[in-house]
mmCIF file of the N, C-alpha and C atoms, coordinates in Angstrom:
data_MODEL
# 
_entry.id   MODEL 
# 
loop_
_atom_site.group_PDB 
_atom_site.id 
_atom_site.type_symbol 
_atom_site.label_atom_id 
_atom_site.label_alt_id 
_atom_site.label_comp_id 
_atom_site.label_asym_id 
_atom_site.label_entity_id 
_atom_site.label_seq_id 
_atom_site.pdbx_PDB_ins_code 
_atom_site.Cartn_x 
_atom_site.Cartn_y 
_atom_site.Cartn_z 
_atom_site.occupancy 
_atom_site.B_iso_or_equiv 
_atom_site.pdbx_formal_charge 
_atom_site.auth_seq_id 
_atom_site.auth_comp_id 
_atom_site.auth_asym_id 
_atom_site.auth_atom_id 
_atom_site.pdbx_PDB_model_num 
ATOM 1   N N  . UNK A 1 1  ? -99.485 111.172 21.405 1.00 0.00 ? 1  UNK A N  1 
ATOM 2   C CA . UNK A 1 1  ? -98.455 110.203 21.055 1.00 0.00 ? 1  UNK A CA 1 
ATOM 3   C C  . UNK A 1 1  ? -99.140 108.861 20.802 1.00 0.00 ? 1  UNK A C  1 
ATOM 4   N N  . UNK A 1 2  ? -98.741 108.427 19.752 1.00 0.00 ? 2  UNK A N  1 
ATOM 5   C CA . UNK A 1 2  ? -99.511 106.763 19.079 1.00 0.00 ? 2  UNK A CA 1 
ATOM 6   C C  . UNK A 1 2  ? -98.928 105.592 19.978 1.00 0.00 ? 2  UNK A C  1 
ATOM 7   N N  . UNK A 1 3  ? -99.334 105.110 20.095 1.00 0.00 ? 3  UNK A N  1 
ATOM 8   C CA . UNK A 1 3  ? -98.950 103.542 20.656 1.00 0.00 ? 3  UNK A CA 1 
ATOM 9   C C  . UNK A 1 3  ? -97.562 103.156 19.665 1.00 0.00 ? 3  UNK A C  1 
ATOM 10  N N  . UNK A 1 4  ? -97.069 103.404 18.697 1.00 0.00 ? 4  UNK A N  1 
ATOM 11  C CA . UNK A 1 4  ? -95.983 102.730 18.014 1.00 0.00 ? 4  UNK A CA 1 
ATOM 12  C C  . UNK A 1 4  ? -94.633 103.438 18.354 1.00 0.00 ? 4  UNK A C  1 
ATOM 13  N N  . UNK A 1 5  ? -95.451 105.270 18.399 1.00 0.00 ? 5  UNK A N  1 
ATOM 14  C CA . UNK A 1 5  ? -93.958 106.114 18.828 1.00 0.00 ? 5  UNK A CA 1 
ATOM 15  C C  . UNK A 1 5  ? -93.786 105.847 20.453 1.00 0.00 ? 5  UNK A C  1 
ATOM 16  N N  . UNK A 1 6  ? -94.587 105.713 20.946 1.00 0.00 ? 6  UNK A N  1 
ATOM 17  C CA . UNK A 1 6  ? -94.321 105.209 22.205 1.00 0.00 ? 6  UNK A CA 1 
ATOM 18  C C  . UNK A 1 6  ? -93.359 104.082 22.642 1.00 0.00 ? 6  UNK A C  1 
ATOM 19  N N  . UNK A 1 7  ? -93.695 102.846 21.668 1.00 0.00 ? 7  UNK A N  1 
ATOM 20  C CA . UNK A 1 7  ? -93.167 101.795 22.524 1.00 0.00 ? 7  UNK A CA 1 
ATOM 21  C C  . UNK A 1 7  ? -91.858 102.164 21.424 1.00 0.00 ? 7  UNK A C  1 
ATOM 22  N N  . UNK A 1 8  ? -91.683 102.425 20.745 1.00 0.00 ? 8  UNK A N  1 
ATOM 23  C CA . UNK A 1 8  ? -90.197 102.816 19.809 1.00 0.00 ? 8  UNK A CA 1 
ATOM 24  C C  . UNK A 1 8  ? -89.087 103.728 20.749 1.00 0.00 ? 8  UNK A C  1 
ATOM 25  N N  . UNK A 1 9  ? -90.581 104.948 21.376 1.00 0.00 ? 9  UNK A N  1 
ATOM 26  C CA . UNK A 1 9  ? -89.447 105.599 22.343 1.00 0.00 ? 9  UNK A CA 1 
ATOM 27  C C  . UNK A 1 9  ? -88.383 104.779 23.851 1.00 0.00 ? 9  UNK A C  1 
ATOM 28  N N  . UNK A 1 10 ? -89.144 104.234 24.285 1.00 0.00 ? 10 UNK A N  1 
ATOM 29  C CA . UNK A 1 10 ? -89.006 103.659 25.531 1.00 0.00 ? 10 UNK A CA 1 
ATOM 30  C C  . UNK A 1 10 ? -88.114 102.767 25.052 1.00 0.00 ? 10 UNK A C  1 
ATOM 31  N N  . UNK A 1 11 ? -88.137 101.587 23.865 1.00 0.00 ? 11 UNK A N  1 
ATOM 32  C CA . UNK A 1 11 ? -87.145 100.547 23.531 1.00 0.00 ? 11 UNK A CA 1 
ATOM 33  C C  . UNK A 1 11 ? -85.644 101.686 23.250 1.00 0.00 ? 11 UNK A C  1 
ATOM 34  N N  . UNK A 1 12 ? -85.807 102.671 22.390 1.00 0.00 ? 12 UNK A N  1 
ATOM 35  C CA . UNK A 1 12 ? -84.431 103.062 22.450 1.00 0.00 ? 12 UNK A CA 1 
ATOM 36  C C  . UNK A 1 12 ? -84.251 103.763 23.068 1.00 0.00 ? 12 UNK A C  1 
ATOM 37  N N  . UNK A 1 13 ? -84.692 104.440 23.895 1.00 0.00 ? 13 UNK A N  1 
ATOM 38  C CA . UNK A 1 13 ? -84.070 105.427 25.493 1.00 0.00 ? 13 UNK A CA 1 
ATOM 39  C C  . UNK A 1 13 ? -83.499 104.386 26.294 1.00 0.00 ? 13 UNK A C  1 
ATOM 40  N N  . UNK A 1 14 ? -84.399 103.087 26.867 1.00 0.00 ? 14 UNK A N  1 
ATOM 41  C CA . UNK A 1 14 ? -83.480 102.443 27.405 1.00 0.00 ? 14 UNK A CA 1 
ATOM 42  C C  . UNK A 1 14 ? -81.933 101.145 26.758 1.00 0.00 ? 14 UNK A C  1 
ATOM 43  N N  . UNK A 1 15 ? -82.347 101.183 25.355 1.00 0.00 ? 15 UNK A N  1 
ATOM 44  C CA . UNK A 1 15 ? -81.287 100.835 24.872 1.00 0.00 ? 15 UNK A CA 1 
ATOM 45  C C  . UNK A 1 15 ? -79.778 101.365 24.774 1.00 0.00 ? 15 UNK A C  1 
ATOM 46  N N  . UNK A 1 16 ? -80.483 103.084 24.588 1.00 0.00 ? 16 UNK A N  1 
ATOM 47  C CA . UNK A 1 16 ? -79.499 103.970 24.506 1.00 0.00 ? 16 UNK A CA 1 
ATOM 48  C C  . UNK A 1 16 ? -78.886 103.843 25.759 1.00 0.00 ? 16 UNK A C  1 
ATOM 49  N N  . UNK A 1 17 ? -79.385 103.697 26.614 1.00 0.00 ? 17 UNK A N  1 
ATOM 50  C CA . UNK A 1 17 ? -79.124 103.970 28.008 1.00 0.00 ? 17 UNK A CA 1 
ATOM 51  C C  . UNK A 1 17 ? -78.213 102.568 28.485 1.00 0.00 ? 17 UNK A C  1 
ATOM 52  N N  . UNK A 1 18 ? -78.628 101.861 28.213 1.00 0.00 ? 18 UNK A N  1 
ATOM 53  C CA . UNK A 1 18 ? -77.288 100.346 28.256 1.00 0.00 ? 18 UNK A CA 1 
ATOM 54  C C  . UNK A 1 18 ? -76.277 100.762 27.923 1.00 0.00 ? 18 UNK A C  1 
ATOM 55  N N  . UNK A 1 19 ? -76.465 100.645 26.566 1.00 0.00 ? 19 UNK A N  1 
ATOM 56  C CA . UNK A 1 19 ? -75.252 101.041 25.670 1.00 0.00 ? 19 UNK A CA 1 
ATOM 57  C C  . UNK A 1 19 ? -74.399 101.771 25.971 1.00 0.00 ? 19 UNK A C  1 
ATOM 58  N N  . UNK A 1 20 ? -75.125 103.384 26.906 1.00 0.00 ? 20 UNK A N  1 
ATOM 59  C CA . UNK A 1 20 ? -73.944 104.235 27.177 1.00 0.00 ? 20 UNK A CA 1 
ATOM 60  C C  . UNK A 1 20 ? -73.425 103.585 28.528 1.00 0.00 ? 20 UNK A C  1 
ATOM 61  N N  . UNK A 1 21 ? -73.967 102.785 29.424 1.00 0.00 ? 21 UNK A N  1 
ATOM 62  C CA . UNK A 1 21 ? -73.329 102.827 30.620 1.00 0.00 ? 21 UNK A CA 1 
ATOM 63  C C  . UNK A 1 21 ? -72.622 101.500 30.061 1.00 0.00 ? 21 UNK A C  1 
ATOM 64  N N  . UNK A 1 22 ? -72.731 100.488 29.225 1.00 0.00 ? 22 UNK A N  1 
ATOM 65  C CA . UNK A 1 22 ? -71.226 99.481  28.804 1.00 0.00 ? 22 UNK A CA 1 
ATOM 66  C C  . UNK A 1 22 ? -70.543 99.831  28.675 1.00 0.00 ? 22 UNK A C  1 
ATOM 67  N N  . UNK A 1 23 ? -70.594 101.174 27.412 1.00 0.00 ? 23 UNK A N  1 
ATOM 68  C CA . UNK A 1 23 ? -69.135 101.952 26.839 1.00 0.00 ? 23 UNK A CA 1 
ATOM 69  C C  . UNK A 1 23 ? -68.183 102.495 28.002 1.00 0.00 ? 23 UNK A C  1 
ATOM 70  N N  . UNK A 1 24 ? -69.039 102.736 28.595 1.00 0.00 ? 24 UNK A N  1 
ATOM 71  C CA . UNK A 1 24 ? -68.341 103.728 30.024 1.00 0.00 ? 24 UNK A CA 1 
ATOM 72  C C  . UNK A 1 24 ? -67.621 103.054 31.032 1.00 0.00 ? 24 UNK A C  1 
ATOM 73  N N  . UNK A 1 25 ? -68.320 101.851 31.097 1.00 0.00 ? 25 UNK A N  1 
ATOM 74  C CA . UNK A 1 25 ? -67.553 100.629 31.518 1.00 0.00 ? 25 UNK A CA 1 
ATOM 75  C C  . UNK A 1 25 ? -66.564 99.778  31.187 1.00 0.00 ? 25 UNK A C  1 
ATOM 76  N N  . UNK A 1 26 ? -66.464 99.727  29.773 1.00 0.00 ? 26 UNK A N  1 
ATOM 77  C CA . UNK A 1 26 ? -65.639 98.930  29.254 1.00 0.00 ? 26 UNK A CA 1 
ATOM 78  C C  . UNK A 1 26 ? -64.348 100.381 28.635 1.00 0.00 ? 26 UNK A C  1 
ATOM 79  N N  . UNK A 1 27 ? -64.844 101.532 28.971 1.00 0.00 ? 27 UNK A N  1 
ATOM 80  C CA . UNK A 1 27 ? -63.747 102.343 28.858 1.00 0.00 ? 27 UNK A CA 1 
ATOM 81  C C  . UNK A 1 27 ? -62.988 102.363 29.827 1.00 0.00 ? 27 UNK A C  1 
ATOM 82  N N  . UNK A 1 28 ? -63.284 102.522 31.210 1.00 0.00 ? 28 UNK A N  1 
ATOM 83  C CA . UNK A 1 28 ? -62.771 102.406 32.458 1.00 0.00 ? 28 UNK A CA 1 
ATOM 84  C C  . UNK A 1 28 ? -61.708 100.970 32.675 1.00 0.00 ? 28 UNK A C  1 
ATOM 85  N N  . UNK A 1 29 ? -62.538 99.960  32.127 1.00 0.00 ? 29 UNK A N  1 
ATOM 86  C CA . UNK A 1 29 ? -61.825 98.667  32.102 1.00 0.00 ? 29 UNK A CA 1 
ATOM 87  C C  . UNK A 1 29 ? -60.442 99.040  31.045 1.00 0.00 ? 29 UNK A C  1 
ATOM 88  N N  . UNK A 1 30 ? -61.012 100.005 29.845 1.00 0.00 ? 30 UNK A N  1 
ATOM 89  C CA . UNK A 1 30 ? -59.243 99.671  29.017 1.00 0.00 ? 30 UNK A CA 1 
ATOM 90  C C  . UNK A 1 30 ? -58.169 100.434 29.594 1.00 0.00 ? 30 UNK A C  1 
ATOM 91  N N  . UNK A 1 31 ? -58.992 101.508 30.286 1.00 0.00 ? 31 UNK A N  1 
ATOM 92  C CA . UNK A 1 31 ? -57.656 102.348 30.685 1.00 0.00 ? 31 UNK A CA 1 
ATOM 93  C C  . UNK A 1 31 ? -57.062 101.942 31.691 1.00 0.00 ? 31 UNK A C  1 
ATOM 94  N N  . UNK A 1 32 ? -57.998 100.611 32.935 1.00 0.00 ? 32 UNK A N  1 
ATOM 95  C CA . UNK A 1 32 ? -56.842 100.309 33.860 1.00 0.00 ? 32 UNK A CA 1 
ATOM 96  C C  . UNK A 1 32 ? -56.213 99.105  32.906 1.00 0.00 ? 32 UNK A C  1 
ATOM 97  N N  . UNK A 1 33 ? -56.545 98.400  32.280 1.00 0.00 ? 33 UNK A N  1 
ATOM 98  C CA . UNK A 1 33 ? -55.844 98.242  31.406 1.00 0.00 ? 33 UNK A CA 1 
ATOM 99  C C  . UNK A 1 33 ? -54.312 98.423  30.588 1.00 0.00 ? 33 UNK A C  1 
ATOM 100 N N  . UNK A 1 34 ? -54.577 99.723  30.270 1.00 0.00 ? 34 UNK A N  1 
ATOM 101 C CA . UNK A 1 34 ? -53.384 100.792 29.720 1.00 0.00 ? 34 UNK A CA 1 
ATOM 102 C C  . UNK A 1 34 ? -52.246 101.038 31.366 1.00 0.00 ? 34 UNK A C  1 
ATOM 103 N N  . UNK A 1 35 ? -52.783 101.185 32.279 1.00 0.00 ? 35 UNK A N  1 
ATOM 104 C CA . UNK A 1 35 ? -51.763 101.284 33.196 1.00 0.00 ? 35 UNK A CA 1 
ATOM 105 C C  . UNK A 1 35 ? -51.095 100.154 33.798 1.00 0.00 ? 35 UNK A C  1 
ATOM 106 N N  . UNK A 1 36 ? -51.817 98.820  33.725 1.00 0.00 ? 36 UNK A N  1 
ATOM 107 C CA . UNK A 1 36 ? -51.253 97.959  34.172 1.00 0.00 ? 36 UNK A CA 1 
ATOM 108 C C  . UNK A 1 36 ? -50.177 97.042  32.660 1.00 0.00 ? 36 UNK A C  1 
ATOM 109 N N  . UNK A 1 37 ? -50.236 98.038  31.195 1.00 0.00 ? 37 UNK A N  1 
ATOM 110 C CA . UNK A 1 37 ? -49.163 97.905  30.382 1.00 0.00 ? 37 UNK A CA 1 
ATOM 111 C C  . UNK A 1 37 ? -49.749 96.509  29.567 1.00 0.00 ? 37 UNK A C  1 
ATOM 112 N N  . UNK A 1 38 ? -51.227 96.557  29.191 1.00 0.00 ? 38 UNK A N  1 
ATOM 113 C CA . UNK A 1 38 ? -51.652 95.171  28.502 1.00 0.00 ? 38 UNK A CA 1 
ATOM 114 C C  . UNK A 1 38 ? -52.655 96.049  26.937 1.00 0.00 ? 38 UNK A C  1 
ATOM 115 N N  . UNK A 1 39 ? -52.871 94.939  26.698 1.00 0.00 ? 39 UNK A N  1 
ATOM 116 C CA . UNK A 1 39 ? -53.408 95.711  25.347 1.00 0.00 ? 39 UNK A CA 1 
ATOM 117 C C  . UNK A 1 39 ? -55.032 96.317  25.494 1.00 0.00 ? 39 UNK A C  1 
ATOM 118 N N  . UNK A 1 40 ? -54.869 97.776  25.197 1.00 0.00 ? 40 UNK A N  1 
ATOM 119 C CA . UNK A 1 40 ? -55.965 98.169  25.129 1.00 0.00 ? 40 UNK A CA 1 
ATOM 120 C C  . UNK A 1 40 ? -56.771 99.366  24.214 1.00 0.00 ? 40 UNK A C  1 
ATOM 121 N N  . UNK A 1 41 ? -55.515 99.344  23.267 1.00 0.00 ? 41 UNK A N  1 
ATOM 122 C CA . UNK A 1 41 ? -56.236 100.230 21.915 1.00 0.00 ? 41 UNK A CA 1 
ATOM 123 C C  . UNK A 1 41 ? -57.548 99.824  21.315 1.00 0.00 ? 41 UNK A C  1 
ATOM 124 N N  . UNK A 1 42 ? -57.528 98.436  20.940 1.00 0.00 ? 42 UNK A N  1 
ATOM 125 C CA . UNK A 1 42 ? -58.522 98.449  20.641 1.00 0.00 ? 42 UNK A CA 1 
ATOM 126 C C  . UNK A 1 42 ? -60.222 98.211  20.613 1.00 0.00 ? 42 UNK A C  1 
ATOM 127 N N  . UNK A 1 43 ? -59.635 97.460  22.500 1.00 0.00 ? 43 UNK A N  1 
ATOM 128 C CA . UNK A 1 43 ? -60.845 97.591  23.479 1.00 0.00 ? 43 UNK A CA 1 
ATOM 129 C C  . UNK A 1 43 ? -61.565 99.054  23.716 1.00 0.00 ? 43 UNK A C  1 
ATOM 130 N N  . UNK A 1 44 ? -60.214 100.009 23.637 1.00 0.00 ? 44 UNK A N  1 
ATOM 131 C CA . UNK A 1 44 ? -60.919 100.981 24.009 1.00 0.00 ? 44 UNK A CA 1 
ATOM 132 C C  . UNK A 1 44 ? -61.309 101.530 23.048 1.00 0.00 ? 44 UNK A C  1 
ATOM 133 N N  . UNK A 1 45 ? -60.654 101.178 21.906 1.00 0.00 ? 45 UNK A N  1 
ATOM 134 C CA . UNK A 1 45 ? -61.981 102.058 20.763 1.00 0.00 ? 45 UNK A CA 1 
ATOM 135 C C  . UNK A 1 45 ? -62.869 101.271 20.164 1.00 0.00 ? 45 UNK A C  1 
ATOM 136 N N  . UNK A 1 46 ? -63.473 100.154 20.894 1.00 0.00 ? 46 UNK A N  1 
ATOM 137 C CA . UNK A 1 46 ? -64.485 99.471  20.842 1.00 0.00 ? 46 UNK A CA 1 
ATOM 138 C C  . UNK A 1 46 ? -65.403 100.167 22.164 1.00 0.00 ? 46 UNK A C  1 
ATOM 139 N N  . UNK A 1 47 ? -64.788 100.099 23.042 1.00 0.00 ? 47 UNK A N  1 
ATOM 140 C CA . UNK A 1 47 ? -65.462 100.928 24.270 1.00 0.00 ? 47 UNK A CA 1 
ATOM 141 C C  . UNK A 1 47 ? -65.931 102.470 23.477 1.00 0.00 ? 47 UNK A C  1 
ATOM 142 N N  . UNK A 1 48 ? -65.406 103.067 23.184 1.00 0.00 ? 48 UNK A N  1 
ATOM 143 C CA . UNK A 1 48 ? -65.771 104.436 22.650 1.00 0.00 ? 48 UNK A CA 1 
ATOM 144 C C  . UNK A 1 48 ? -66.707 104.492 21.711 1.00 0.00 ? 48 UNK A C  1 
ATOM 145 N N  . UNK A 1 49 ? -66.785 103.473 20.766 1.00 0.00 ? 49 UNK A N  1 
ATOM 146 C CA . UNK A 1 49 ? -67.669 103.295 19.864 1.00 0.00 ? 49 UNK A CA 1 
ATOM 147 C C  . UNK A 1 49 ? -69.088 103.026 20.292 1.00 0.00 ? 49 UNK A C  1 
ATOM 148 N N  . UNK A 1 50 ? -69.189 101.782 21.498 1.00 0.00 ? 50 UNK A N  1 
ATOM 149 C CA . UNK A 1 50 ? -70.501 101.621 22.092 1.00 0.00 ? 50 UNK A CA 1 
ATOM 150 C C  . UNK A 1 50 ? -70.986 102.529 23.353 1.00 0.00 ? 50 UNK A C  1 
ATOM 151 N N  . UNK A 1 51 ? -70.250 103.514 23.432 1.00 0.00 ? 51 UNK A N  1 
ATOM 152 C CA . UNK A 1 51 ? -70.430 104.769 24.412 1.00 0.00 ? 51 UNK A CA 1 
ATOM 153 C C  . UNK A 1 51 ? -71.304 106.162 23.300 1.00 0.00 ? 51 UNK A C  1 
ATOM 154 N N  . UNK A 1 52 ? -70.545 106.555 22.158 1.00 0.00 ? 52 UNK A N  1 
ATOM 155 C CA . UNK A 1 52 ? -70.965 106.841 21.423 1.00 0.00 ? 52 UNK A CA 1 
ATOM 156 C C  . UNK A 1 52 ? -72.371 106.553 20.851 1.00 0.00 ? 52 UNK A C  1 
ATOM 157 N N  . UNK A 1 53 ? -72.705 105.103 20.297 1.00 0.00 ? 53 UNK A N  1 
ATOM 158 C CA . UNK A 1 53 ? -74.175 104.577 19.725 1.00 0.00 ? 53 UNK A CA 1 
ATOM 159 C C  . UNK A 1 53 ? -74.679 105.067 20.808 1.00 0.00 ? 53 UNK A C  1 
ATOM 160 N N  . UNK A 1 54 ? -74.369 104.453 22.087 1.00 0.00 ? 54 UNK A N  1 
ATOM 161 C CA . UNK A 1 54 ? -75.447 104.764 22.996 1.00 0.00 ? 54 UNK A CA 1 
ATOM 162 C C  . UNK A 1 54 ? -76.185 106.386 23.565 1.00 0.00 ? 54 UNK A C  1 
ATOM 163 N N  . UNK A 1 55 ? -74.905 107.149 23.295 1.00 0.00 ? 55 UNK A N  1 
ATOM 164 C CA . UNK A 1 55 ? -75.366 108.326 23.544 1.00 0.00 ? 55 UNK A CA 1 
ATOM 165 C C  . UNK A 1 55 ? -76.226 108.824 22.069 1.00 0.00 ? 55 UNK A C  1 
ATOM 166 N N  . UNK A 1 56 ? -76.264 108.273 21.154 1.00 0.00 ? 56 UNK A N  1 
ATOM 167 C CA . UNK A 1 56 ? -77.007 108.890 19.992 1.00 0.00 ? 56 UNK A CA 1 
ATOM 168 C C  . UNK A 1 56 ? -78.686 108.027 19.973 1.00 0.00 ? 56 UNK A C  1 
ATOM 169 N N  . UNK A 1 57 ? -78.159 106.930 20.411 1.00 0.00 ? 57 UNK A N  1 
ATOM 170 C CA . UNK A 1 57 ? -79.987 106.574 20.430 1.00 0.00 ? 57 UNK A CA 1 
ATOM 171 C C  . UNK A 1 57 ? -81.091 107.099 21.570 1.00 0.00 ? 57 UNK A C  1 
ATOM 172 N N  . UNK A 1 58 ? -79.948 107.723 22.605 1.00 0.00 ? 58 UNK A N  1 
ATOM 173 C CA . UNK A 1 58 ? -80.984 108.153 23.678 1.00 0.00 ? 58 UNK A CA 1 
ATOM 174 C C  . UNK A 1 58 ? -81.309 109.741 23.035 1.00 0.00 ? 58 UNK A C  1 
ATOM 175 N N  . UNK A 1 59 ? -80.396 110.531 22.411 1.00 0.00 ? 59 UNK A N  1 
ATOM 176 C CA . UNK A 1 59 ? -80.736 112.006 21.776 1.00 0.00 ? 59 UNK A CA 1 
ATOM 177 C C  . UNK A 1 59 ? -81.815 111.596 21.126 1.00 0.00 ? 59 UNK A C  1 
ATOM 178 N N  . UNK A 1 60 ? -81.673 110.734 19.879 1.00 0.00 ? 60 UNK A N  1 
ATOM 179 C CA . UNK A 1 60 ? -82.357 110.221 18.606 1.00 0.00 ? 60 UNK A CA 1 
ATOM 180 C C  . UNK A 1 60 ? -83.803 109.968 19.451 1.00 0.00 ? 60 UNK A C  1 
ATOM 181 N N  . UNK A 1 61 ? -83.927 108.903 20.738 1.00 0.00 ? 61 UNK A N  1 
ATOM 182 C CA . UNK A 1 61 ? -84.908 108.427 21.164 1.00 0.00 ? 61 UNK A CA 1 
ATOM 183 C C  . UNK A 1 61 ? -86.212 110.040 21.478 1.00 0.00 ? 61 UNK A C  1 
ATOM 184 N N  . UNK A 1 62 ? -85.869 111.074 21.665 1.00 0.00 ? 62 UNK A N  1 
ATOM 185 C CA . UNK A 1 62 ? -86.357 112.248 21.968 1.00 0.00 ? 62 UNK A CA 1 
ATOM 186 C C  . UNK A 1 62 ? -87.439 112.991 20.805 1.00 0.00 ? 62 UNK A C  1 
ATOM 187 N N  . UNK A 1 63 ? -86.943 112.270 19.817 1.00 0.00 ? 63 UNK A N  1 
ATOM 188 C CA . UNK A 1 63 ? -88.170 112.444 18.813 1.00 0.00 ? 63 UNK A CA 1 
ATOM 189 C C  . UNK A 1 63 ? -88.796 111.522 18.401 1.00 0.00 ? 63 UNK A C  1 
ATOM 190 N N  . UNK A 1 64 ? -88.822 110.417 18.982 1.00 0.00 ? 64 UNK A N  1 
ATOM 191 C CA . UNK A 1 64 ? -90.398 109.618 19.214 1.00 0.00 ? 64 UNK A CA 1 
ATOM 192 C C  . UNK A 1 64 ? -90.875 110.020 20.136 1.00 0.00 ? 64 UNK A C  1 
ATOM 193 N N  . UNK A 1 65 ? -90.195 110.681 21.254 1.00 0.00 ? 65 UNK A N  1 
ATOM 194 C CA . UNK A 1 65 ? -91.064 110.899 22.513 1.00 0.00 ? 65 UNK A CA 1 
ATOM 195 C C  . UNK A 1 65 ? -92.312 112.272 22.226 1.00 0.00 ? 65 UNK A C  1 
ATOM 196 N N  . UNK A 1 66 ? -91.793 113.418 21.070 1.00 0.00 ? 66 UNK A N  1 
ATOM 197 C CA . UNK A 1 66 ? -92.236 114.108 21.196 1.00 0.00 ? 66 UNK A CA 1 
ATOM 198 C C  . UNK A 1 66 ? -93.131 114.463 19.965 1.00 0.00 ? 66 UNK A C  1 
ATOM 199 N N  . UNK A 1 67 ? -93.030 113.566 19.261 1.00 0.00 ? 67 UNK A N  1 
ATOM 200 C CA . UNK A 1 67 ? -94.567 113.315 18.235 1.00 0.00 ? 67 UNK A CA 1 
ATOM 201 C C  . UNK A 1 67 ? -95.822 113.203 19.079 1.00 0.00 ? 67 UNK A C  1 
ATOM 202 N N  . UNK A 1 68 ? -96.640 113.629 18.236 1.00 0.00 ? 68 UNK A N  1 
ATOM 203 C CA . UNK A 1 68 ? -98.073 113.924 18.370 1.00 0.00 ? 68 UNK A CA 1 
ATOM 204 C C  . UNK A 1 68 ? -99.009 112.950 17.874 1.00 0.00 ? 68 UNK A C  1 
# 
């Protein structure tokens, strides 16, 4: 593994890895949200959206890790 796929891997595994635990957070936040009867359609599909990126850059991050 080269020095470039390396530090490429590590920046987006742990990016990915933010990303998914905000979404997850800010999903949790819309749905108490939704029960306490305030607006949260489109928090939460802002939440879903950055739950989503995040779970694709940590998959994605798996083939810098595994170049040669």
């Amino acid at each position: 593994m080269n020095v470039s796929s390396k530090k490429r891997w590590r920046i987006q595994a742990v990016a990915g890895l933010l990303l998914t635990g905000s979404g997850l957070s800010m999903a949790i936040d819309a749905g108490l949200s939704k029960m306490q009867g305030g607006n949260w359609f489109w928090y939460g599909t802002m939440a879903l959206i950055v739950f989503q990126s995040g779970l694709c850059l940590v998959v994605d991050s798996v083939r810098f890790k595994n170049k040669a």
